[in-house]
N, C-alpha and C positions, 0 to 999 in steps of 0.2 A: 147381137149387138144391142143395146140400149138403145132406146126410142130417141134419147137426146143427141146421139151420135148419129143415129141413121139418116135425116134432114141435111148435115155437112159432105157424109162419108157419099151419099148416093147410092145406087144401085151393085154398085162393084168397088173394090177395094185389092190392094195387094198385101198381101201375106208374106214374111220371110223369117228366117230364121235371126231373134235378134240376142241380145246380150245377156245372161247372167242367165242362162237356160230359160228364157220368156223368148216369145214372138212379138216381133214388131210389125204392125199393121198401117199400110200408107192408103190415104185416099190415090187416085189416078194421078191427081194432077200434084201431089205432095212427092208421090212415088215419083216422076217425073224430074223433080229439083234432085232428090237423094240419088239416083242411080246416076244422073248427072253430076252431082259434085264426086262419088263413085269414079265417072269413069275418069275423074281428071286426074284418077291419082298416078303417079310414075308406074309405069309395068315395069320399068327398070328395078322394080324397090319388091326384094321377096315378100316383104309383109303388104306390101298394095296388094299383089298379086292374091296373094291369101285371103286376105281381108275380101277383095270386090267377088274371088268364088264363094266364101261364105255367105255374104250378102245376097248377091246379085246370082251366083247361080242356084240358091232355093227360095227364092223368088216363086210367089204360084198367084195370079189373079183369081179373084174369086165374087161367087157373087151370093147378094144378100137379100132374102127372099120375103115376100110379104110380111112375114113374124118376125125378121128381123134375125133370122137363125143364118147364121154361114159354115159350108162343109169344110173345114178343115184337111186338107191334107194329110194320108195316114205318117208320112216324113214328117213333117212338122210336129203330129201331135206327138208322137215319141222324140225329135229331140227334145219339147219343154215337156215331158212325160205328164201330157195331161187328159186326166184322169174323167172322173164326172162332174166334178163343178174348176170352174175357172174363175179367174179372177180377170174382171176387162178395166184396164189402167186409159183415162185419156190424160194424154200429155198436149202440149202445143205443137208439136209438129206430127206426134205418131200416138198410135193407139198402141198398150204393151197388154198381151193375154200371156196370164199365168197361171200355174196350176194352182190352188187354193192353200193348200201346202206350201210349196215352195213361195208365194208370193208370201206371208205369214212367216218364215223364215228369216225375207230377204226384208221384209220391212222392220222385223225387230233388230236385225244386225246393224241397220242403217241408223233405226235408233237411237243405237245405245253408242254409234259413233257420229254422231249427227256434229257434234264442237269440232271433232277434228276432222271432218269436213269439210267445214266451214271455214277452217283454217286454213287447209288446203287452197280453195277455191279463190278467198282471199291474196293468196301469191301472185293468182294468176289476171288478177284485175275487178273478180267479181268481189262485192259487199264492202 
């Protein structure tokens, strides 16, 4: 983890598996809000149900050592099939690691649709 995350994240951190083949990384107490808004979803609803095992059952705690280094789960590193170098995303609420590759993919994809996402977004009350 970068030295400028390590000061927020603290000592441990959660690990899951997150969207677009990356990992999403929560502090304890961020982890705590998500697996909570999680668990409110309807178990009624086949896709909550789906959704909170992907989430919430590869879920791994993990801890972050003097250098700042964290073991990865060997689950996790194969499903974002990550390799020798990573790429570590901070967002506002969640850290995303990616393989180097595939993040280089997903950012040029995004940029070459970045207006009509905005567009998108737009509909929905943002910009």
């Amino acid at each position: 983890m970068p030295a400028s995350f390590r000061k927020e994240i603290g000592k441990k951190m959660v690990i899951t598996k997150g969207l677009d083949s990356c990992l999403f990384a929560y502090t304890l107490e961020g982890w705590k809000k998500v697996s909570g808004e999680i668990d409110k979803l309807p178990m009624t609803q086949s896709a909550a149900r789906s959704f909170s095992r992907f989430i919430l059952g590869s879920a791994f705690e993990v801890e972050i050592d003097a250098m700042g280094r964290v073991l990865i789960p060997d689950h996790l590193k194969d499903f974002a099939d990550l390799k020798s170098r990573v790429v570590v995303v901070g967002l506002s609420e969640r850290i995303e690691i990616w393989d180097d590759r595939k993040w280089k993919e997903n950012i040029d994809k995004v940029e070459k649709q970045a207006d009509v996402l905005a567009e998108r977004l737009s509909e929905v009350g943002m910009f």
